[in-house]
MIVEX-221127 format. One record per residue (C-alpha): residue in one letter; x, y, z; residue number from 1. Coordinates in steps of 0.2 Angstrom, whole numbers. Example, Ala and Ser with C-alpha at 12.3 -4.5 7.8 and 13.67 -1.06 7.14 Angstrom:
residues 2
{"A"; {62; -22; 39}; 1}
{"S"; {68; -5; 36}; 2}
end
This chain:
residues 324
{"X"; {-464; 654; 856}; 1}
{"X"; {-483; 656; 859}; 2}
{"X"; {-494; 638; 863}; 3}
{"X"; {-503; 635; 847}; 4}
{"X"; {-519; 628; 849}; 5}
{"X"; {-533; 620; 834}; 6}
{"X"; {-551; 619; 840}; 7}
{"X"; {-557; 607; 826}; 8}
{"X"; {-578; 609; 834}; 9}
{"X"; {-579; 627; 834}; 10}
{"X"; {-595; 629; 837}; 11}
{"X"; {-601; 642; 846}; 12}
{"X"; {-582; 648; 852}; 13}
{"X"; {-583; 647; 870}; 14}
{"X"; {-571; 633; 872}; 15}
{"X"; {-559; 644; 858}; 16}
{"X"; {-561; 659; 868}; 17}
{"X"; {-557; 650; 883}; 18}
{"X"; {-541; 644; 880}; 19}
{"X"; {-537; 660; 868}; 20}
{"X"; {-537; 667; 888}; 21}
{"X"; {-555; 676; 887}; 22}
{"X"; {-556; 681; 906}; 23}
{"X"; {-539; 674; 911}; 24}
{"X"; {-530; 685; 924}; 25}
{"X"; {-515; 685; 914}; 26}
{"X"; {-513; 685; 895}; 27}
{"X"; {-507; 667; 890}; 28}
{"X"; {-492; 667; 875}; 29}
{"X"; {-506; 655; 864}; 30}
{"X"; {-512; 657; 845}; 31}
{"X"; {-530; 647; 842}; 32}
{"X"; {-535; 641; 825}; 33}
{"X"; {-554; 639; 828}; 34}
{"X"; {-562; 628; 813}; 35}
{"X"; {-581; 626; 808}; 36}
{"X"; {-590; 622; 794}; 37}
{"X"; {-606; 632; 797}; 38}
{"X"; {-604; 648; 790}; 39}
{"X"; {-616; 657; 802}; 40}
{"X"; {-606; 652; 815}; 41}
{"X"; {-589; 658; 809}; 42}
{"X"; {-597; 674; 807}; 43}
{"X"; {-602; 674; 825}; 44}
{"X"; {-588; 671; 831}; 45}
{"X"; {-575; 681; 821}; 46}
{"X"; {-587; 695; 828}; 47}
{"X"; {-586; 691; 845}; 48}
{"X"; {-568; 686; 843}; 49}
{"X"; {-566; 704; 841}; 50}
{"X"; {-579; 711; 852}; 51}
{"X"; {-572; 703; 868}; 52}
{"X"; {-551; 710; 860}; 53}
{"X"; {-545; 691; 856}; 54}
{"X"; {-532; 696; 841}; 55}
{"X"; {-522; 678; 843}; 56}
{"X"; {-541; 669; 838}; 57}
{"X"; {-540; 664; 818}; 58}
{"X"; {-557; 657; 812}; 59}
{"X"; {-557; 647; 797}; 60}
{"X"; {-572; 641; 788}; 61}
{"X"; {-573; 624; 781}; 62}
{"X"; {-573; 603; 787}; 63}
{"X"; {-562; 605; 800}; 64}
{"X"; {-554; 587; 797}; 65}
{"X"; {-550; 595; 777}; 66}
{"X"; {-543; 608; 785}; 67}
{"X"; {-532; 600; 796}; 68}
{"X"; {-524; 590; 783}; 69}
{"X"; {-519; 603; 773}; 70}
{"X"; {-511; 611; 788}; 71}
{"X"; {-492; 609; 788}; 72}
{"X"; {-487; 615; 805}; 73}
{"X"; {-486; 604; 822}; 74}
{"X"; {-498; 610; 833}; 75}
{"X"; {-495; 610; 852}; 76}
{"X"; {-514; 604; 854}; 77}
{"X"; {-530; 600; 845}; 78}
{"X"; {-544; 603; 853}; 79}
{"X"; {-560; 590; 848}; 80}
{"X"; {-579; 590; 855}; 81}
{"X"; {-589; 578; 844}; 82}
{"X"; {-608; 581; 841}; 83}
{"X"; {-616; 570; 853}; 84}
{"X"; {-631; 569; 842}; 85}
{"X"; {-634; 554; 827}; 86}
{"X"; {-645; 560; 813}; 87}
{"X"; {-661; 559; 821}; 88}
{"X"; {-656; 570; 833}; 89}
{"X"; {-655; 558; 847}; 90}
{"X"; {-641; 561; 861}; 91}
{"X"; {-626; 548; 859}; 92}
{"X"; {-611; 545; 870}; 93}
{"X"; {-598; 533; 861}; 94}
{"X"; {-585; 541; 851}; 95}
{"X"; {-589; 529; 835}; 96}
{"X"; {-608; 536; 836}; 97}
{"X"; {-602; 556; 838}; 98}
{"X"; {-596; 567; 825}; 99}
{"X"; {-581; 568; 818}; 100}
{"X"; {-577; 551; 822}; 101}
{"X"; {-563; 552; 830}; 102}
{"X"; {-557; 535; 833}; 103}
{"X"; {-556; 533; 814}; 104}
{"X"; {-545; 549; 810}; 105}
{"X"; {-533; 546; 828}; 106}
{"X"; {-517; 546; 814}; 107}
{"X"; {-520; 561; 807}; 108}
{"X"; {-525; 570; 823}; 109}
{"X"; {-506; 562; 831}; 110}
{"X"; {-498; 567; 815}; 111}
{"X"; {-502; 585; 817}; 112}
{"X"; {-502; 587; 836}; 113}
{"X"; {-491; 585; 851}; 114}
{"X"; {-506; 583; 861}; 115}
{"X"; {-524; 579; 860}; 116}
{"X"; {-538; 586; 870}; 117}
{"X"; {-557; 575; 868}; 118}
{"X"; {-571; 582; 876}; 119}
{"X"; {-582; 568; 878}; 120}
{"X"; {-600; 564; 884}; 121}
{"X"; {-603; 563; 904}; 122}
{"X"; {-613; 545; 900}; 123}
{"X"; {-597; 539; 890}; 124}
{"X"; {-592; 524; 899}; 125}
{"X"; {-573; 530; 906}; 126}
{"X"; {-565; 513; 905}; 127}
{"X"; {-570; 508; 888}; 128}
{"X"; {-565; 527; 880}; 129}
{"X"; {-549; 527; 888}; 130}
{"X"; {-546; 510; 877}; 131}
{"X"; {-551; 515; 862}; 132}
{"X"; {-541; 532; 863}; 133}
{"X"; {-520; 530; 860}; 134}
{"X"; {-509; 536; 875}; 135}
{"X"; {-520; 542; 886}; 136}
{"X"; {-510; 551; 901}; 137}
{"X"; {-526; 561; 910}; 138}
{"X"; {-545; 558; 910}; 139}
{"X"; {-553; 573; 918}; 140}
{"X"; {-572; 572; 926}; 141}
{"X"; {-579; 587; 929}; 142}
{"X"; {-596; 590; 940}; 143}
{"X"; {-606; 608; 942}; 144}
{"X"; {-618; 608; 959}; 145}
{"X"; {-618; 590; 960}; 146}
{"X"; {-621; 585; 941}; 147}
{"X"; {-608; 577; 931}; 148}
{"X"; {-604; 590; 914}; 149}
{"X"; {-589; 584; 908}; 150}
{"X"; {-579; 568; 902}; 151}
{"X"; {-561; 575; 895}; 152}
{"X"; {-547; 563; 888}; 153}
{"X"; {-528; 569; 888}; 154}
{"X"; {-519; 561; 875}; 155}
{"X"; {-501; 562; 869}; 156}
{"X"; {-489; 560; 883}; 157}
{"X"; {-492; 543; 889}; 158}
{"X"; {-481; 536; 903}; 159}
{"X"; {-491; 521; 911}; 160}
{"X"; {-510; 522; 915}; 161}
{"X"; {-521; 537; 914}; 162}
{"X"; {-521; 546; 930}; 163}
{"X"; {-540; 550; 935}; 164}
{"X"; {-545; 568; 939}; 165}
{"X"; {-562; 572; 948}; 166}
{"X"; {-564; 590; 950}; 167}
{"X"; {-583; 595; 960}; 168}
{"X"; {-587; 613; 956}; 169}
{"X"; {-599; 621; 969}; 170}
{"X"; {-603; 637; 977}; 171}
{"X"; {-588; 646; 971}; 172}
{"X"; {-576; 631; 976}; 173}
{"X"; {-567; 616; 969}; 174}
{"X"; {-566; 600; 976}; 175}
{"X"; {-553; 589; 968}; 176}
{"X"; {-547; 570; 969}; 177}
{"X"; {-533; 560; 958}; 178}
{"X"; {-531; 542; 957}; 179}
{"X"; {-526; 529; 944}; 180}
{"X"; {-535; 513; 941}; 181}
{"X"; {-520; 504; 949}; 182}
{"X"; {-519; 512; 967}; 183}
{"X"; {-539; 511; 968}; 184}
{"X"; {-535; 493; 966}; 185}
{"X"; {-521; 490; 978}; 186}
{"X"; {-531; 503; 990}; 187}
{"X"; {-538; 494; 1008}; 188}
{"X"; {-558; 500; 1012}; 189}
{"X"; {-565; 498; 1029}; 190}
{"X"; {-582; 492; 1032}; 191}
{"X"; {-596; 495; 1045}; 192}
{"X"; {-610; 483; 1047}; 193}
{"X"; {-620; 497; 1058}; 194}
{"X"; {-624; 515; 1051}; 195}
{"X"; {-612; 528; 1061}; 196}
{"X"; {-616; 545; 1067}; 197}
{"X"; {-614; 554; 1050}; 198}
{"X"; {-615; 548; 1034}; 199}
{"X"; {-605; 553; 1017}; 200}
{"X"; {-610; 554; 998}; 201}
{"X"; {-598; 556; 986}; 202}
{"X"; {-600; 573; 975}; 203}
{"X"; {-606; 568; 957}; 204}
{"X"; {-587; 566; 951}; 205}
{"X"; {-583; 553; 961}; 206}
{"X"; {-598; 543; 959}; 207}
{"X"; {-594; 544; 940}; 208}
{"X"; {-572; 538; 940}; 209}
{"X"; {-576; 526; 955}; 210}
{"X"; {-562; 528; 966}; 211}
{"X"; {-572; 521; 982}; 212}
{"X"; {-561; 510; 990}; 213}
{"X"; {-548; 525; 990}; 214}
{"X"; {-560; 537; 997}; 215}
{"X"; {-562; 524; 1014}; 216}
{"X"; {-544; 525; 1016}; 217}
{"X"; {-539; 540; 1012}; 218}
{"X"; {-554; 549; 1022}; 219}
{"X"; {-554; 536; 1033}; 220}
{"X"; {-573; 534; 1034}; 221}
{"X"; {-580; 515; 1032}; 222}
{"X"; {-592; 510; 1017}; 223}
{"X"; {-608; 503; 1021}; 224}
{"X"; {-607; 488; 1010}; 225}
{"X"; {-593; 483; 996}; 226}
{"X"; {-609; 489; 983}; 227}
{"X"; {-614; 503; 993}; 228}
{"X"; {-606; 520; 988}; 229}
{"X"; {-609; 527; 1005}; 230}
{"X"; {-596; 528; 1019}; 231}
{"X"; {-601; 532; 1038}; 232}
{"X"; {-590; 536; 1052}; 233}
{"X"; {-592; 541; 1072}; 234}
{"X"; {-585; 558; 1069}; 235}
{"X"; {-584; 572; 1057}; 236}
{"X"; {-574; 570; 1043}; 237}
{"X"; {-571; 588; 1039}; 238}
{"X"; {-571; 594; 1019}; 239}
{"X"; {-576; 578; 1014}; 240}
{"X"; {-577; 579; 994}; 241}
{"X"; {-595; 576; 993}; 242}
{"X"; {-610; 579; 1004}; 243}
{"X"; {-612; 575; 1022}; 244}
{"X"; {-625; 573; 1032}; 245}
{"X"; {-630; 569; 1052}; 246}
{"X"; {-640; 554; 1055}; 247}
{"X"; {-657; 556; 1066}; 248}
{"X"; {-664; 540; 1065}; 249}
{"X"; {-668; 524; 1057}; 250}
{"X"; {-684; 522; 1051}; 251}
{"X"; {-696; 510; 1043}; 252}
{"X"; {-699; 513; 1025}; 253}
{"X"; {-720; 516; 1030}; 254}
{"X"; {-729; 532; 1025}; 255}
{"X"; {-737; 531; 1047}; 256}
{"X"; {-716; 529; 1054}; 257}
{"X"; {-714; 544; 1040}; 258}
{"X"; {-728; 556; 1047}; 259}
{"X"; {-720; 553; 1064}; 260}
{"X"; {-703; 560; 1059}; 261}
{"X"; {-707; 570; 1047}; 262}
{"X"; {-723; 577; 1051}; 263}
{"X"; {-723; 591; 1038}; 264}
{"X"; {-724; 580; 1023}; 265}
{"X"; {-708; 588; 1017}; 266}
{"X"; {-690; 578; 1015}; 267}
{"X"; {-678; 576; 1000}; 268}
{"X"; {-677; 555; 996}; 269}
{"X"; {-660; 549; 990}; 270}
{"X"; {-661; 531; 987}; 271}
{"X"; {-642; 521; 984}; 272}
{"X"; {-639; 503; 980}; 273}
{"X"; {-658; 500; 984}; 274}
{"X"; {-672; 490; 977}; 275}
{"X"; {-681; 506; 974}; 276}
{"X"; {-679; 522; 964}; 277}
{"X"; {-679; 539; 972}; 278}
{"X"; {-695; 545; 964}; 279}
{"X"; {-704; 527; 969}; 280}
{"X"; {-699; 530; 987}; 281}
{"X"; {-704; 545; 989}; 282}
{"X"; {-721; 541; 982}; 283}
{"X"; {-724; 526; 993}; 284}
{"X"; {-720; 537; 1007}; 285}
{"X"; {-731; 551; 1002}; 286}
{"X"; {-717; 563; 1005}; 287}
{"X"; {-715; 581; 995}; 288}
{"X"; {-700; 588; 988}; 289}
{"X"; {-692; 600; 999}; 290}
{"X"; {-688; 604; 1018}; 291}
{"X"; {-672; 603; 1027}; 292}
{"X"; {-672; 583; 1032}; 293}
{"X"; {-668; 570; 1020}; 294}
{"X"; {-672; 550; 1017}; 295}
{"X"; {-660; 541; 1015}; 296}
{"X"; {-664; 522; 1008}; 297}
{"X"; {-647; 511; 1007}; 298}
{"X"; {-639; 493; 1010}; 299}
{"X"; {-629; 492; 1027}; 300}
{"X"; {-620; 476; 1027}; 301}
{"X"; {-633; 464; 1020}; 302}
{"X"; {-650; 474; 1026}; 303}
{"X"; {-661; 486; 1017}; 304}
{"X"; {-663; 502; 1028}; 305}
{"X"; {-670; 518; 1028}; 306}
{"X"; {-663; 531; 1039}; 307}
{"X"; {-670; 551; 1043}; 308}
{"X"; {-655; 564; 1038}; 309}
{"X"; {-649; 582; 1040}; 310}
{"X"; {-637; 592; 1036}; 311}
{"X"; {-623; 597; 1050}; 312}
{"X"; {-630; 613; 1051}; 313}
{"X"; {-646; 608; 1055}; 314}
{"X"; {-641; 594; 1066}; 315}
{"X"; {-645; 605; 1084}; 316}
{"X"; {-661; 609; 1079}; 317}
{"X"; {-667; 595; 1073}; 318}
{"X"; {-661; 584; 1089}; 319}
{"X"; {-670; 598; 1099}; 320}
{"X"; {-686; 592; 1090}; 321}
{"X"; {-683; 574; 1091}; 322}
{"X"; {-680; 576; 1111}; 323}
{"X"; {-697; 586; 1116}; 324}
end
């Protein structure tokens, strides 16, 4: 028996496609019910349905909630993105605020499906929508070239807390982390007072679930304060899941200790649990956007500090430079 699978936010019908197996290397055994109520829309993508040779795609035209209860089958999974825009066309992120509302309609959706799949806002507040959905089992994070796109909740098969996937796509590779809320807890962090040879950021993923006292212990790298989302260490931690850079220096946070080390003007300013905001620094030190160094402007310990970065590849050549 072939999966079968509503999409209740039809939309455009990439989501429908995707899971239909549009570009999949093998055909998937799946039959997907994709339901909108602009007509436009269904049109578009009945048409592209068959342009791109997806026979198991049914487009249904109508208010996809209607729809649903007048379904009588059990679905294996429904498929929900909620609008994230209120009637003034401002972006919103809580479930109540999105539409449909699916917090209000949870029975029906359970009634009709084994599982449920929410695609939520990447602003949504994890914690809290994890709480207000019923049997959550897996929260997915997805981040694209260091920007978070993706919340998705996995509801239906419940045994415990959600786990917490974080999943970084960049430059044709995946970076992936799981925890729960539990082991992040119980997990043991190291800490250094001092900034170490290099210094890790954790990709856009993990900056959004929070897992930071896992990521000390399990990369075995030591955070620079118990609020600072950075971690250090003496030698290199190979494919850390995140970025990583080689530390050249500390430096004064003044635009004359500036031209000194950065002489072309040129630098990209990251600033974390600092007094300042990136764009601030970066005017106070009357650098430019660009070049191969970085800034970096953080809490060690208890002490503001600002610190001249590159990246490992770089690191040769700009400790040639420093040393003439």
């Amino acid at each position: 028996m072939p999966l079968h699978i509503a999409d209740l936010t039809g939309g455009m019908g990439i989501d429908t496609f995707a899971m239909a197996g549009w570009r999949a290397e093998e055909p998937r055994e799946v039959e997907v019910d994709y339901v909108e109520q602009n007509a436009e829309l269904c049109r578009l993508a009945q048409s592209n349905a068959q342009a791109l040779g997806l026979k198991n795609v049914h487009v249904h035209c109508g208010d996809s909630l209607e729809w649903l209860q007048q379904q009588d089958n059990c679905f294996d999974l429904i498929f929900v993105d909620p609008a994230r825009r209120d009637t003034h066309g401002h972006k919103v992120a809580a479930f109540e605020d999105c539409t449909p509302d699916i917090l209000a309609h949870q029975e029906l959706l359970f009634a009709k499906s084994k599982e449920i799949l929410v695609k939520a806002s990447p602003m949504i507040d994890i914690t809290l929508g994890a709480s207000q959905l019923h049997n959550v089992s897996d929260i997915y994070i997805v981040a694209v070239q260091g920007e978070c796109k993706e919340v998705l909740f996995r509801c239906g098969k419940s045994e415990g807390e959600p786990t917490i996937r974080c999943h970084h796509l960049h430059h044709g590779m995946v970076d992936s982390f799981a925890f729960t809320r539990e082991s992040e807890a119980q997990a043991q962090a190291t800490y250094s007072s001092e900034m170490k040879k290099y210094l890790y950021e954790p990709n856009a993923a993990l900056m959004k679930a929070g897992p930071f006292k896992m990521l000390s212990q399990t990369e075995k790298v030591d955070k620079l304060s118990r609020n600072t989302h950075l971690y250090t260490s003496d030698s290199l931690i190979q494919h850390f899941p995140g970025r990583t850079f080689c530390v050249l220096t500390e430096i004064k946070p003044t635009r004359k200790e500036v031209q000194r080390w950065i002489p072309d003007g040129k630098a990209h300013v990251v600033t974390r649990n600092y007094p300042m905001a990136a764009a601030e620094l970066q005017r106070q030190l009357g650098l430019k956007e660009g070049g191969d160094l970085f800034v970096i402007a953080t809490t060690v310990g208890t002490r503001k500090c600002s610190f001249v970065c590159c990246l490992p590849k770089n690191y040769q050549h700009f400790l040639e430079e420093i040393n003439k």
